[in-house]
Backbone as a chain_set.jsonl record, in Angstrom:
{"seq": "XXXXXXXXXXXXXXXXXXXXXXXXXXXXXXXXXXXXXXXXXXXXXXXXXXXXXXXXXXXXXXXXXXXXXXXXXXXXXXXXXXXXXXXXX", "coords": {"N": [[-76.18, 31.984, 101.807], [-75.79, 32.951, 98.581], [-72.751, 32.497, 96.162], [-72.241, 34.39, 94.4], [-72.963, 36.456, 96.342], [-70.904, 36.391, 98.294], [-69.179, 38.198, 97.908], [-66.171, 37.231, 97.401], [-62.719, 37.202, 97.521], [-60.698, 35.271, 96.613], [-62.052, 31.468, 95.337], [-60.733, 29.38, 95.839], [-61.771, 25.982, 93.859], [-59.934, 23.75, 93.996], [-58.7, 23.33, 96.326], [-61.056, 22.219, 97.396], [-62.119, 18.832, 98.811], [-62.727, 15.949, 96.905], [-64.73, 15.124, 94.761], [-65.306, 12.266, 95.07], [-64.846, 11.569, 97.497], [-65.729, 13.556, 99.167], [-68.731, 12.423, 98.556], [-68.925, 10.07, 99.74], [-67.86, 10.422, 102.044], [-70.256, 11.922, 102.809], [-71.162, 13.781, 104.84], [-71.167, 11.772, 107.405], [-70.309, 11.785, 110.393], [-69.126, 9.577, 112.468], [-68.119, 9.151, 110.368], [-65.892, 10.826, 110.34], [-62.868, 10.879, 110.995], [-61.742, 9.35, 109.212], [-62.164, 10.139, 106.982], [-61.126, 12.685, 107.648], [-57.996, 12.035, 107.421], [-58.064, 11.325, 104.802], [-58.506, 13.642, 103.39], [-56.678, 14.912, 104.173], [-54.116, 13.775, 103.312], [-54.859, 13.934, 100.278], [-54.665, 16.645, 99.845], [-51.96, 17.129, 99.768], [-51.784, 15.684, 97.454], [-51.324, 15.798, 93.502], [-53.554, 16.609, 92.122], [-54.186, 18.765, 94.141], [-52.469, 19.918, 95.266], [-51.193, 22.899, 94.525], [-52.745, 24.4, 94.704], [-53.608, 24.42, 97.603], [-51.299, 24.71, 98.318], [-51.177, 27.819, 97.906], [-53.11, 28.709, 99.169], [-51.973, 28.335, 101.708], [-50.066, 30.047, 100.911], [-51.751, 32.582, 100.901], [-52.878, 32.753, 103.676], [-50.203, 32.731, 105.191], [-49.952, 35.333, 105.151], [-51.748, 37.601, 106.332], [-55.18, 37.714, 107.473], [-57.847, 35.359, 106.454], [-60.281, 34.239, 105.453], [-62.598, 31.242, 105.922], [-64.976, 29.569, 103.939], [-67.687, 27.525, 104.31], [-71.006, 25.498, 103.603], [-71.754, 23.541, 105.662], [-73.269, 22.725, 108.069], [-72.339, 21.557, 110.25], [-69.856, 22.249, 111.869], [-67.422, 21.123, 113.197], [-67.176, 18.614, 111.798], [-66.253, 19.058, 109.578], [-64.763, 19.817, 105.866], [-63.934, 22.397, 105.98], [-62.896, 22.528, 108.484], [-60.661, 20.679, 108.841], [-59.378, 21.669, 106.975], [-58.549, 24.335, 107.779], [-57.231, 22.737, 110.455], [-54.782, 22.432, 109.179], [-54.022, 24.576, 107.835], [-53.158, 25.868, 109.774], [-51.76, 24.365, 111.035], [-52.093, 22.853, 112.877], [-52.832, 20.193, 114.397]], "CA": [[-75.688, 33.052, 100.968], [-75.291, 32.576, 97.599], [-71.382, 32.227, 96.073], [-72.239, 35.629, 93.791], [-73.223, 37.635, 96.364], [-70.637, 36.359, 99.213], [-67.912, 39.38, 97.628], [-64.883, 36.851, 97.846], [-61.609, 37.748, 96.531], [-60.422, 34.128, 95.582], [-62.663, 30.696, 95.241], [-60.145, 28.165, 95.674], [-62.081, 24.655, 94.458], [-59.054, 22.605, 93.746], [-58.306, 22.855, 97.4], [-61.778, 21.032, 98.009], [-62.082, 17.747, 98.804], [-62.605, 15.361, 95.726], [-66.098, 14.5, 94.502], [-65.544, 10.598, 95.761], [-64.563, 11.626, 98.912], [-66.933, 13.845, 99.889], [-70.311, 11.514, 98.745], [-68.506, 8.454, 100.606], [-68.146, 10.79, 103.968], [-71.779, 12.378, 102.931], [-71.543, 14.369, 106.784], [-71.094, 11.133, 108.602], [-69.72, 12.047, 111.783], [-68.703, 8.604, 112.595], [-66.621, 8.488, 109.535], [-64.909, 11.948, 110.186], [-61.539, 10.4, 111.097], [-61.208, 8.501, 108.124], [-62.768, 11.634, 106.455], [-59.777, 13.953, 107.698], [-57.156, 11.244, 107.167], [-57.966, 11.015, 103.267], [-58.598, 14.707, 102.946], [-55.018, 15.191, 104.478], [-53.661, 12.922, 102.063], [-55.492, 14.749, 98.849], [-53.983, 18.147, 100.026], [-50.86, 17.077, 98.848], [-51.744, 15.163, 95.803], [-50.999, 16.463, 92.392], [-54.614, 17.772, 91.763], [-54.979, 19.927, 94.652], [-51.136, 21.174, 95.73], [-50.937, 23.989, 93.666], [-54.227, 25.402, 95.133], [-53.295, 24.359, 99.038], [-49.946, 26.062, 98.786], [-51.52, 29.321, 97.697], [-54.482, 28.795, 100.328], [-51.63, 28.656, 102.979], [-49.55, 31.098, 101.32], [-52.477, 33.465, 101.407], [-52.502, 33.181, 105.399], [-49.651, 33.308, 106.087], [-49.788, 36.986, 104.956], [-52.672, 38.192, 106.794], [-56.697, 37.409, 107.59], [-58.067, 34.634, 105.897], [-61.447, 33.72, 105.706], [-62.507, 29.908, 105.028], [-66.378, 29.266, 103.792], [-68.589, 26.466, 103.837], [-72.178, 26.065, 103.935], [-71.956, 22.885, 106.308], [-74.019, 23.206, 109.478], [-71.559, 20.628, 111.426], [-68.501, 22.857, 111.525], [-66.46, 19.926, 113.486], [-67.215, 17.526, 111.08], [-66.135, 19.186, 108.153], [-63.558, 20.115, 105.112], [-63.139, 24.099, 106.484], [-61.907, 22.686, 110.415], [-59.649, 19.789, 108.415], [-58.402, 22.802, 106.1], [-58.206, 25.331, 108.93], [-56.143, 23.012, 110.983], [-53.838, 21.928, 108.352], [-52.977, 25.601, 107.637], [-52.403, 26.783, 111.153], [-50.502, 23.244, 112.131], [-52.463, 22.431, 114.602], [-53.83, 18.474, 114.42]], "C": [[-75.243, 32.447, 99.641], [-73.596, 32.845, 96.903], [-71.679, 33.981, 95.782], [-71.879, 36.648, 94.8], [-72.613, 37.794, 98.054], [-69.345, 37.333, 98.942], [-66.48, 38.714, 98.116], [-63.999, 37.346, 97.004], [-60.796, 36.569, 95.871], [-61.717, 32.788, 96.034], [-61.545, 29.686, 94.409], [-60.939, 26.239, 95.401], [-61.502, 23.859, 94.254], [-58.6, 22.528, 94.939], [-59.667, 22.264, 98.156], [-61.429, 19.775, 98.185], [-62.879, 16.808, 97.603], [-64.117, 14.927, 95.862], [-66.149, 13.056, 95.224], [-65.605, 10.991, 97.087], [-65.603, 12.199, 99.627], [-68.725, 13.172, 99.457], [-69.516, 10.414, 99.718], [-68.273, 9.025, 101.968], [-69.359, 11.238, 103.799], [-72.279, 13.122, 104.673], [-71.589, 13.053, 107.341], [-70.142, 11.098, 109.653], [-69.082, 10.849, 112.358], [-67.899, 7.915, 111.618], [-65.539, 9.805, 109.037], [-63.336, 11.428, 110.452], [-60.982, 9.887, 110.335], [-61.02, 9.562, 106.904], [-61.561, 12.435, 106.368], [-58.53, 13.168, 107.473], [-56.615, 11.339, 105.196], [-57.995, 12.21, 102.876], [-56.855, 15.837, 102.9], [-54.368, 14.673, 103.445], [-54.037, 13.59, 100.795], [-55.016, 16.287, 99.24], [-52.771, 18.024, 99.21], [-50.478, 16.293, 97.558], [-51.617, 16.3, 94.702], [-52.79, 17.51, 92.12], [-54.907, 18.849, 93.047], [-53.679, 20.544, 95.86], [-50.996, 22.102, 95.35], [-51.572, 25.156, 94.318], [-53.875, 25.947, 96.742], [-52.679, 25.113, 99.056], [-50.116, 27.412, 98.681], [-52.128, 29.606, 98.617], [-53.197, 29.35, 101.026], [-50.26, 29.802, 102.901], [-50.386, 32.465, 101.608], [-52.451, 33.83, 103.198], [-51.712, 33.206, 105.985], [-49.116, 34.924, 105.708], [-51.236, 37.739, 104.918], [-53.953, 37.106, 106.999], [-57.191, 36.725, 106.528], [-59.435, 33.416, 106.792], [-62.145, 32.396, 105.016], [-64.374, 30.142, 104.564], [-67.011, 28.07, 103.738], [-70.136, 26.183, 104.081], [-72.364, 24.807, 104.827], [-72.008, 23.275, 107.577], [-72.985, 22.557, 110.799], [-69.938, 21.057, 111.221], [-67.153, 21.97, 112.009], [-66.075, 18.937, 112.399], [-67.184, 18.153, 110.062], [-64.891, 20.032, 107.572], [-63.119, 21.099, 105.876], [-62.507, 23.426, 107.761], [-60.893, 21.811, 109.367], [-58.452, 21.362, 107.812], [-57.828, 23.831, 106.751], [-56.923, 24.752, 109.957], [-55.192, 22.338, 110.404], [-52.982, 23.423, 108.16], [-52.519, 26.4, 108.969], [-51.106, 25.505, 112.058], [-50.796, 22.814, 113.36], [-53.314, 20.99, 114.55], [-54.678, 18.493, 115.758]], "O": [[-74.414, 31.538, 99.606], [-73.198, 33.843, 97.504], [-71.435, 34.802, 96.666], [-70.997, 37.491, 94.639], [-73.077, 38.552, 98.906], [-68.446, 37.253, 99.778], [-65.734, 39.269, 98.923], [-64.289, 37.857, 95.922], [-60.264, 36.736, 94.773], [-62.365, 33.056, 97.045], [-61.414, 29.341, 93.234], [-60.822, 25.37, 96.265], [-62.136, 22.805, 94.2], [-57.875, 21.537, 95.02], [-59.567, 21.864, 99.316], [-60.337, 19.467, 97.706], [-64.017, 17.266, 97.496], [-64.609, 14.465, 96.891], [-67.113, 12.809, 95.95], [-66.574, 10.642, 97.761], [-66.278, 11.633, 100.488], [-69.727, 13.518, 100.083], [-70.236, 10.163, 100.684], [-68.429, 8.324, 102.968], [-69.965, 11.001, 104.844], [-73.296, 12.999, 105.355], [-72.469, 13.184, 108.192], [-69.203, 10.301, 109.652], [-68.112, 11.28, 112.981], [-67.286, 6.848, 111.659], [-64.791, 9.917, 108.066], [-62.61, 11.989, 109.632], [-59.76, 9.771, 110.428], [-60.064, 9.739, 106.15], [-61.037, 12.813, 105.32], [-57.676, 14.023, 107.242], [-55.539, 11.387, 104.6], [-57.467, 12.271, 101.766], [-56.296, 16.718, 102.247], [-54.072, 15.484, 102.568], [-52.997, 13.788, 100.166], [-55.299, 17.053, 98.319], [-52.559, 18.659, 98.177], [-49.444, 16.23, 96.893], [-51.775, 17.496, 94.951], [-52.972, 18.721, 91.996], [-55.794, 19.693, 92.926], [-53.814, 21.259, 96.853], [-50.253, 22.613, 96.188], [-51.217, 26.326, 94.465], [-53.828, 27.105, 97.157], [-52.936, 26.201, 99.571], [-49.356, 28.194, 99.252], [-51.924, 30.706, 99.13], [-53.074, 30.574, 101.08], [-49.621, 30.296, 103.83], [-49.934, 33.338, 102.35], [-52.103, 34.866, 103.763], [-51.792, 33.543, 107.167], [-48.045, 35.45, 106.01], [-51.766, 38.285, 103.95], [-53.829, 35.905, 106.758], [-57.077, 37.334, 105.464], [-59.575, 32.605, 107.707], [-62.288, 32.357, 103.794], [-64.9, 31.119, 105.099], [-66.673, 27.483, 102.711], [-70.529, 26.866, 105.026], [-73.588, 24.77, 104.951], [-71.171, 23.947, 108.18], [-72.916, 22.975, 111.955], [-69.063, 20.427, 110.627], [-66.072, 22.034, 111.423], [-64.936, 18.537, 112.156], [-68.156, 17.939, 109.338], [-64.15, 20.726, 108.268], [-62.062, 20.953, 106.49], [-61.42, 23.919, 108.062], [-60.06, 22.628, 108.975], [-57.344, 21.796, 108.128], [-56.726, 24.265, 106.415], [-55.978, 25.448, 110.326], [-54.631, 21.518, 111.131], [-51.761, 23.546, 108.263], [-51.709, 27.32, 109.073], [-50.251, 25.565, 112.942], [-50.195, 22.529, 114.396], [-54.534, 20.996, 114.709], [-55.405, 17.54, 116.042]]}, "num_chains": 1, "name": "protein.A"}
């Protein structure tokens, strides 16, 4: 689906994960732990707190839908980001 024509109501990408970060995990599944370690860590850095805290004040006031177009839903940013805002490691 293209971004246009997925009718979101915000497009948070300062709560992505940082251009370095994601080519240096590039989907390797065998370097997801290191992967969600550093992505944890960049949540609360200066470039992408501002964004997070909105992400998780958005849910906690209602339904909140994450997106990504990665096929390996384990191994990727949305589960890290998903269980960062529900608190669940």
């Amino acid at each position: 689906m293209r971004k246009e024509d997925a009718h979101v109501d915000e497009w948070l990408q300062d709560v992505a994960p940082s251009t370095e970060l994601r080519r240096w995990y590039g989907h390797e599944p065998s370097r997801f732990p290191e992967f969600r370690r550093r992505y944890l860590a960049e949540l609360g850095d200066s470039g992408h707190r501002r964004a997070a805290e909105h992400l998780r004040d958005l849910a906690g006031h209602g339904e909140l839908t994450l997106l990504t177009a990665t096929r390996d839903l384990g191994h990727s940013q949305a589960a890290v980001l998903a269980e960062w805002l529900t608190g669940n490691p």
